[in-house]
Structure formats: C-alpha cells, structure tokens
C-alpha positions as CSV (number, residue, x, y, z in Angstrom):
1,X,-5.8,12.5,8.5
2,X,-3.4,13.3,5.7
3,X,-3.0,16.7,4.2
4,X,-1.0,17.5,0.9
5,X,-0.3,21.3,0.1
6,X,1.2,22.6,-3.0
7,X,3.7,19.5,-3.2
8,X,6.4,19.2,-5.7
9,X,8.2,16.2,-6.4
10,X,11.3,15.3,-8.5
11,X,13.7,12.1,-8.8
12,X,17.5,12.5,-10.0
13,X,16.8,16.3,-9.9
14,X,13.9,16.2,-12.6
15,X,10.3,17.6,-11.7
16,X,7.8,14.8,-11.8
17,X,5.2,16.3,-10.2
18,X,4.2,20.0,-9.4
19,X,1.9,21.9,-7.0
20,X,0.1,18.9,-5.6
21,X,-2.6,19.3,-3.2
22,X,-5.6,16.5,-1.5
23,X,-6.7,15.7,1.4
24,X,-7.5,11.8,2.9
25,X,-9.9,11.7,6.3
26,X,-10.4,8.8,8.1
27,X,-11.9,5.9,7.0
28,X,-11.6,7.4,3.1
29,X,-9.8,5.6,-0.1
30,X,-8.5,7.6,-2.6
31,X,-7.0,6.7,-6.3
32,X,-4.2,8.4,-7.6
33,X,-5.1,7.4,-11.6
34,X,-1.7,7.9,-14.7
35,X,0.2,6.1,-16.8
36,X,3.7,4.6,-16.6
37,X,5.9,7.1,-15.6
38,X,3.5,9.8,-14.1
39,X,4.8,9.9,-11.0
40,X,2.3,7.5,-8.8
41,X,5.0,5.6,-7.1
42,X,7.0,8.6,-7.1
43,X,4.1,10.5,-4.5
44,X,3.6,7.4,-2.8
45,X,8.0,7.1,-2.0
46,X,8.1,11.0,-1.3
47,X,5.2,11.1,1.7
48,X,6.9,8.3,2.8
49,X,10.1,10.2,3.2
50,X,12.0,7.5,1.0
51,X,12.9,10.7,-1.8
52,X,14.0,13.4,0.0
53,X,13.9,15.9,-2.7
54,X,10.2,17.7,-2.1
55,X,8.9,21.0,-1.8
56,X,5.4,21.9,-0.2
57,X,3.8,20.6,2.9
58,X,2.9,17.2,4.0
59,X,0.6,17.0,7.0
60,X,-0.3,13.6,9.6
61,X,-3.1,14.0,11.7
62,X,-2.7,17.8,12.2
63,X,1.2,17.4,12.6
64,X,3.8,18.5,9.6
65,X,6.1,15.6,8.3
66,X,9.5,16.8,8.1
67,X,12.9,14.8,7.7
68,X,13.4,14.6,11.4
69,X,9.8,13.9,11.9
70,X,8.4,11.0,9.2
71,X,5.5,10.0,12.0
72,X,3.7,9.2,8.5
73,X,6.1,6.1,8.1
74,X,5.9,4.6,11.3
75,X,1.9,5.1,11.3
76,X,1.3,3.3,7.6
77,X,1.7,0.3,5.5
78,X,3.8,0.8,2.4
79,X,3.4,-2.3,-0.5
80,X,5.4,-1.4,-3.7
81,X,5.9,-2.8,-6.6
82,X,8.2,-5.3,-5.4
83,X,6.2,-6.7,-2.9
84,X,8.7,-7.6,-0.4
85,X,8.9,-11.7,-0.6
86,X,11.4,-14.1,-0.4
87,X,11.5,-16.3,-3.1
88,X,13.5,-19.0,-1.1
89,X,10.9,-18.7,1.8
90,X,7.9,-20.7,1.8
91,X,4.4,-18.9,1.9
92,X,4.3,-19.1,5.6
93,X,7.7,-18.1,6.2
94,X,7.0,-15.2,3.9
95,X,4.1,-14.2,6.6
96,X,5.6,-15.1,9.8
97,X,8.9,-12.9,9.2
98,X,6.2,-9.6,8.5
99,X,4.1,-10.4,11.0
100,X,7.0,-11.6,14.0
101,X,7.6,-8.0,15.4
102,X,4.0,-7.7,16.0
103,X,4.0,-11.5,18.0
104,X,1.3,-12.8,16.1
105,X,0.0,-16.4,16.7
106,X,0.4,-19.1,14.3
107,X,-3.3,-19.0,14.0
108,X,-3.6,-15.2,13.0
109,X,-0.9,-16.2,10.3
110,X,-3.0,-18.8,8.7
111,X,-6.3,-17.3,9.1
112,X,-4.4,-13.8,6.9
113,X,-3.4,-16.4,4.3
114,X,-7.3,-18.3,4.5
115,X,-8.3,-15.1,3.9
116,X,-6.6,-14.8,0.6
117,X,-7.3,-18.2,-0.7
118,X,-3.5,-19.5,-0.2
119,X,-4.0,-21.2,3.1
120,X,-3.2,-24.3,0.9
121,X,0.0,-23.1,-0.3
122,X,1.5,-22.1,3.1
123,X,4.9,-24.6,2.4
124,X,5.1,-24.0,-1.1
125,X,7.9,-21.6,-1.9
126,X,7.4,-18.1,-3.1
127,X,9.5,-18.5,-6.3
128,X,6.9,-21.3,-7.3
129,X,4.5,-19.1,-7.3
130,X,2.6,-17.0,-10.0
131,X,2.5,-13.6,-10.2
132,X,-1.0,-13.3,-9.0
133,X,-0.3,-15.2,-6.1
134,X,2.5,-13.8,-4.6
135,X,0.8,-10.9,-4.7
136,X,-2.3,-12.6,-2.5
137,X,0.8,-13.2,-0.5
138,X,1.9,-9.5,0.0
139,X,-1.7,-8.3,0.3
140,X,-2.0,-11.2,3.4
141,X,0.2,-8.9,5.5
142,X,-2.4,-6.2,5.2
143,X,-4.4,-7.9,8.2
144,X,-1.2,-8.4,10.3
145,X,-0.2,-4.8,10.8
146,X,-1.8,-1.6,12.9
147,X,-1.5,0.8,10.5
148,X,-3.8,3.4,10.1
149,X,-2.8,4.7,6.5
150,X,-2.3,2.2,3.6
151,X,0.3,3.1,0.7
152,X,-0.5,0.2,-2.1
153,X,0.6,1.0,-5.9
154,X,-1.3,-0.6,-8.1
155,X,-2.9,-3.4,-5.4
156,X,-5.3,-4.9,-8.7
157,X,-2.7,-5.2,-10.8
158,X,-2.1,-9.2,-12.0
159,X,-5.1,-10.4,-10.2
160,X,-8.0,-12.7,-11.7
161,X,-11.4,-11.8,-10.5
162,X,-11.4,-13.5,-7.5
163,X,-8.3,-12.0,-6.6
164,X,-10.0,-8.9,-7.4
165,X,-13.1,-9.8,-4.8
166,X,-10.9,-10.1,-2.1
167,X,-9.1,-7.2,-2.4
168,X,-11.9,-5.1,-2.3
169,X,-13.3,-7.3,0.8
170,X,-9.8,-6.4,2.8
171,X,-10.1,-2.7,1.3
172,X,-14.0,-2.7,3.1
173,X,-13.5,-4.8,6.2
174,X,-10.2,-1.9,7.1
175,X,-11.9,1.4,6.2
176,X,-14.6,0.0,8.3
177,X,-12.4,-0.5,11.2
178,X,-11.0,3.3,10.2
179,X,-8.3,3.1,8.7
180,X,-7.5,4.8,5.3
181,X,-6.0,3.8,1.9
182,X,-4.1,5.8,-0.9
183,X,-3.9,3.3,-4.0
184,X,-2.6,3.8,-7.5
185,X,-3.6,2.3,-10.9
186,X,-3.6,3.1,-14.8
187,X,-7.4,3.4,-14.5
188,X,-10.2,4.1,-12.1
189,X,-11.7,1.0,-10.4
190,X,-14.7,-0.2,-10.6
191,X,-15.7,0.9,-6.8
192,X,-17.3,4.4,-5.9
193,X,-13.5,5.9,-4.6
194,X,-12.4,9.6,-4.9
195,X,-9.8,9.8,-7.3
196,X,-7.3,12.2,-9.0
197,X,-5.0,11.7,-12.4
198,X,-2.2,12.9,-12.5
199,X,-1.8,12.7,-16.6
C-alpha cells in the first residue's frame, strides 16, 4: 500500500532524516518511535508532500508520489499536532465543518462524538475544553472520512486511560474495515504494532 525507498528528509535545508526505507500493507499499523526533534512529524509532512525538500522514492498503491502527483494526500487523513479546532466553535460545529464536504447526517455526527464519550459536550466550546478532550474531538473525525491511510502523530498523547481504550477501539474497528495507520510516539504502545525508531 505505501512504499518508502531510501528517503531523505531535511527542513530549512538541514538533514533530519537519511536513507529511509518501510513498507505499510493494507490493513497494517505501524509506529515510527524517537524523541523530540527526531524527525516523526517531519516524515509524516514530507509523504504528505507538505516539505518539498526530499530525496528517495515514495510509493501509493504501486504508483510513485511526485510533486505533480501527491495521490497519497487526497487518499489519507493527516492529524497533527495542532489538531485542527476552532476554539470559538462549539464541539459540534467543530465536527460538522470536517465532516460537511462528505454530507454527513446530523446523526453520523453525533454518533462520531458518542463514540468518543463527548456526545454530552456537543455545544460546549472548544476553547473550554481540556487538552485531552479536544483531542477526543479531533480523533472524532477519524469515522467521518474515507481515507484509506491514516497519518496521526502522537494520537495517545494527553489521554487518560479511557481515552486511551477508545483509541485503540477506532484504531481496530478501521484496520478491520482495511484501512491502514502510520502513528508516532516517544515510546512503543502497549499493542502488538510493527515499529521502527528513528533515534
């Protein structure tokens, strides 16, 4: 599904990473494990085609991603550190704008946010709440896309236990279905996933 050959990449000119290769099939999760600065959100931005300064080959599905030709993007779901909410937005609002290119029903909506444990803060603002729950809020949108390849740094990252749980549900219930999911962290989780350091 994705292919990765001898991949170099560098930000403001600087090598961060050097002669990178894996591979992700269908259905597979893989964990790209190193500390601050290592370069995780770095590989994640450059297959993504949002740092254009690369070397090596990046392959989709048997096809090579070039500049012209980021097929990757348009195929995946990218959640970065920033997570992409409105703070002025309520909950719901949050969820509807993702989710309103795809047409979704107002039921869908809730039922993503039920299945995070938020469906009672769907009219409270984003800026109200914590960290780990507007991060529940981002992972929500997981369930309203089509992607087939899932780009999420760090998704455990402020997250109590149950937090945790569902994560890990959502992570089963979409390789199930087939799709596939590339994930940073500082350190391996606790599930049986590949996984390669980058330290």
């Amino acid at each position: 599904m994705l292919e990765v050959n001898n991949l170099n990449c560098f930000r403001s000119n600087e090598s961060i990473l050097s002669d990178l290769s894996f591979s992700l099939d269908r259905g597979e999760v893989l964990e790209i494990i190193g500390t601050n600065g290592s370069g995780k959100t770095t590989l994640l931005r450059t297959l993504l085609g949002l740092i254009k300064e690369s070397q090596g080959e990046i392959k989709w599905n048997g096809n090579l991603v070039t500049r012209e030709n980021q097929i990757l993007t348009s195929e995946s779901f990218y959640q970065g550190h920033s997570l992409a909410l409105k703070g002025r937005l309520t909950v719901i609002e949050n969820i509807y704008l993702s989710a309103h290119p795809l047409n979704f029903e107002t039921d869908k909506l809730l039922e993503s946010l039920e299945r995070v444990n938020l469906l009672n803060k769907k009219d409270v603002l984003v800026s109200e709440l914590s960290v780990g729950q507007k991060k529940r809020v981002s992972i929500a949108k997981w369930l309203l896309t089509d992607a087939q390849l899932y780009l999420i740094d760090e998704p455990f990252s402020a997250l109590d236990d149950q937090g945790h749980k569902v994560v890990e549900g959502l992570i089963k219930e979409l390789i199930n279905r087939g799709c596939s999911f590339l994930l940073t962290g500082h350190r391996k989780s606790k599930e049986e996933y590949g996984a390669f350091h980058l330290d």
